[in-house]
C-alpha positions as a LaTeX table, in Angstrom:
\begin{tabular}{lrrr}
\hline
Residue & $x$ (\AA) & $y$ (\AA) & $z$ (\AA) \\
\hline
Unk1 & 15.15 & $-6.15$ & $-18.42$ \\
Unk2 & 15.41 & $-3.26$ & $-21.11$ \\
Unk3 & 17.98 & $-1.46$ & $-19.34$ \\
Unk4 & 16.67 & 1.25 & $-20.52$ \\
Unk5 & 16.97 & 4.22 & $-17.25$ \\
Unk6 & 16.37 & 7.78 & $-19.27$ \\
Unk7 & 14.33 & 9.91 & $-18.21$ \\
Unk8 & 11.71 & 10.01 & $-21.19$ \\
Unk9 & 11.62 & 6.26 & $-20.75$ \\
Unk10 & 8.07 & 5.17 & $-20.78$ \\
Unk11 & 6.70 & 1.85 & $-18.82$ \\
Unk12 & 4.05 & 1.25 & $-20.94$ \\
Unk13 & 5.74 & 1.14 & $-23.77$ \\
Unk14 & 8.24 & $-0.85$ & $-22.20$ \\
Unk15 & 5.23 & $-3.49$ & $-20.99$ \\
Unk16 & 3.86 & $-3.76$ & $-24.48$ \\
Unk17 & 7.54 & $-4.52$ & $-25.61$ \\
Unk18 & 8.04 & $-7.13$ & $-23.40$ \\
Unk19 & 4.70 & $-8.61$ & $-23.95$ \\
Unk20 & 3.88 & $-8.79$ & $-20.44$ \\
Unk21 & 0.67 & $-7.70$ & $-18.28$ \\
Unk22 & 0.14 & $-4.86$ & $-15.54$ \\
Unk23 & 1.03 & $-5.61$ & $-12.36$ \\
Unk24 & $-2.33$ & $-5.76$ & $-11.16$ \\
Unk25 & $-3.39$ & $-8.31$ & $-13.89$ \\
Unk26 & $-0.20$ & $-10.77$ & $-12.68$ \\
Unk27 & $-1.06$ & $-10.11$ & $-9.04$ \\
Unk28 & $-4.62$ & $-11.40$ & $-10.04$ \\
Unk29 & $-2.73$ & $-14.50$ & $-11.66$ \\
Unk30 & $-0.83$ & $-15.15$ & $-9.07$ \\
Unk31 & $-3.89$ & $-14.96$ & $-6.26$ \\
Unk32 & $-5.48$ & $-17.86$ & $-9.11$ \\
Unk33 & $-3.17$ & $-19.77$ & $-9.18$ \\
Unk34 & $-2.38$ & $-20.23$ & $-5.26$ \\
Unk35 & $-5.99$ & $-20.27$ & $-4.68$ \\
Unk36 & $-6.47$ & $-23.78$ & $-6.75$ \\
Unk37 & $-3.29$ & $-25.07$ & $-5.28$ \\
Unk38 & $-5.74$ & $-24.38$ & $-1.89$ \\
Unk39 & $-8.28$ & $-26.00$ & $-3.25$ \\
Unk40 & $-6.89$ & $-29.30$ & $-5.01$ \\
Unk41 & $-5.12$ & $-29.18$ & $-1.66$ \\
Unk42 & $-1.50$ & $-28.75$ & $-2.81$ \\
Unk43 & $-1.17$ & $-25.95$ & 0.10 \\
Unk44 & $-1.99$ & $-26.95$ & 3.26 \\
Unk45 & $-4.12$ & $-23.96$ & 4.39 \\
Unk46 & $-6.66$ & $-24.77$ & 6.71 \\
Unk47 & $-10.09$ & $-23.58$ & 4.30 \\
Unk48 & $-13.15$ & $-25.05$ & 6.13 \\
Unk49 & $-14.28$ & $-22.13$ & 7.78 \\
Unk50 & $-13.41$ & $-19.70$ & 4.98 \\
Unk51 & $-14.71$ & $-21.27$ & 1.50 \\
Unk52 & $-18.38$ & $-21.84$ & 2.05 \\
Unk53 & $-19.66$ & $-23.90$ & $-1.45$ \\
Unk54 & $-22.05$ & $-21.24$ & $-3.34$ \\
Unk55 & $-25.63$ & $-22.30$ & $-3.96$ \\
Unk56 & $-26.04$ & $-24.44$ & $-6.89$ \\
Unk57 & $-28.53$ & $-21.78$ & $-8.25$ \\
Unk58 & $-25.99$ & $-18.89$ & $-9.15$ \\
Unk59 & $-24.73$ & $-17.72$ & $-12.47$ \\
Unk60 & $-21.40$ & $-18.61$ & $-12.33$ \\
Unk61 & $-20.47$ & $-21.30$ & $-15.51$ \\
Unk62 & $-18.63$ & $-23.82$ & $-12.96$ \\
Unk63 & $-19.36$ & $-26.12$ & $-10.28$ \\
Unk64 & $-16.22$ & $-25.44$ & $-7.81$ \\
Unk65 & $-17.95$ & $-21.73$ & $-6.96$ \\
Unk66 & $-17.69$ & $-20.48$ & $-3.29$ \\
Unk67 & $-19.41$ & $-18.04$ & $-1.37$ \\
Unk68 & $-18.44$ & $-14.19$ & $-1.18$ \\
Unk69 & $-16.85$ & $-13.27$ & 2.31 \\
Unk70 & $-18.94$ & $-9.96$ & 3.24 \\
Unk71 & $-16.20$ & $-7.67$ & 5.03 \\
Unk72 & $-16.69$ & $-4.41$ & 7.12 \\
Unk73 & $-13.26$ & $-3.16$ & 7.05 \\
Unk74 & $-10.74$ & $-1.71$ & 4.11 \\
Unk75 & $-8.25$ & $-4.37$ & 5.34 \\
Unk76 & $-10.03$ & $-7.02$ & 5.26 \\
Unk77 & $-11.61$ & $-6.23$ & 1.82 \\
Unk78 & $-8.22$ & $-6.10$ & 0.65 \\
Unk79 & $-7.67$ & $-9.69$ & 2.21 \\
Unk80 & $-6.27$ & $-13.07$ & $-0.01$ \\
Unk81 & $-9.79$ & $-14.59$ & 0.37 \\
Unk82 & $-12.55$ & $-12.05$ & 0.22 \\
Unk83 & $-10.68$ & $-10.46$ & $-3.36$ \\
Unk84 & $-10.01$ & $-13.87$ & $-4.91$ \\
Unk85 & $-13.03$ & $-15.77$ & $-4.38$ \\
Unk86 & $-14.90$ & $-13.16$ & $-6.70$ \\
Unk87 & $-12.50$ & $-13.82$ & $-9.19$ \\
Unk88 & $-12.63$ & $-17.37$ & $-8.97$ \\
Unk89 & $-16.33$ & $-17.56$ & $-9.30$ \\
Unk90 & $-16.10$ & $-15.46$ & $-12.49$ \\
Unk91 & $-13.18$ & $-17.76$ & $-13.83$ \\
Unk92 & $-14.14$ & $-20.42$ & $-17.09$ \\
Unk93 & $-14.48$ & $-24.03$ & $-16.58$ \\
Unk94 & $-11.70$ & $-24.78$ & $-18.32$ \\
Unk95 & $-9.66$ & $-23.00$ & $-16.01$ \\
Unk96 & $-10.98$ & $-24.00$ & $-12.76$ \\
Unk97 & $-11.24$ & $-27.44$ & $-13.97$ \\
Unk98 & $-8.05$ & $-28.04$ & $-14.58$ \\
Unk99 & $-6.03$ & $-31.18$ & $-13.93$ \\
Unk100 & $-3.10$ & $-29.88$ & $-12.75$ \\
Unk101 & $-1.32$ & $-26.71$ & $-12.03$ \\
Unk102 & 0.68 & $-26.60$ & $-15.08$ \\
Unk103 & $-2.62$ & $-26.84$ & $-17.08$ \\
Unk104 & $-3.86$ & $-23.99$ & $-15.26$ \\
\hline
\end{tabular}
């Protein structure tokens, strides 16, 4: 994008310049994002046995919360599911809520 190969070059800097986020922040997005197009069922990924609803009695400031997937094993902590449910339980309203993807 910058073009810009030296040596002394620094991808921060760069990031800042550009105005965009880390990769693990996008990653994160991205995971969001395809995880509401599961559940407003504009993927068709078979969920039933994965997203277990969360009891009504949790902190989390929506209604559209799901149950953590306890793992055992480093690749299956590092699986689509068991990293992005936490994050979608911690998400706002507004966000989870939203009507459509583009809102989101």
């Amino acid at each position: 994008m910058k073009n810009d190969h030296e040596i002394t070059s620094s991808m921060t800097k760069m990031l800042k310049e550009l105005s965009w986020s880390d990769s693990a922040n996008r990653q994160r997005n991205l995971h969001l994002v395809l995880f509401y197009k599961i559940i407003n069922s504009h993927v068709a990924i078979l969920t039933s046995n994965l997203l277990i609803p969360a009891d009504s009695r949790t902190r989390v400031k929506h209604q559209h919360k799901f149950k953590h997937i306890a793992v055992q094993t480093p690749v299956l902590e590092n699986s689509f599911f068991a990293k992005t449910i936490p994050d979608w339980d911690e998400s706002n309203a507004e966000l989870v809520e939203a009507p459509s993807v583009d809102t989101f």
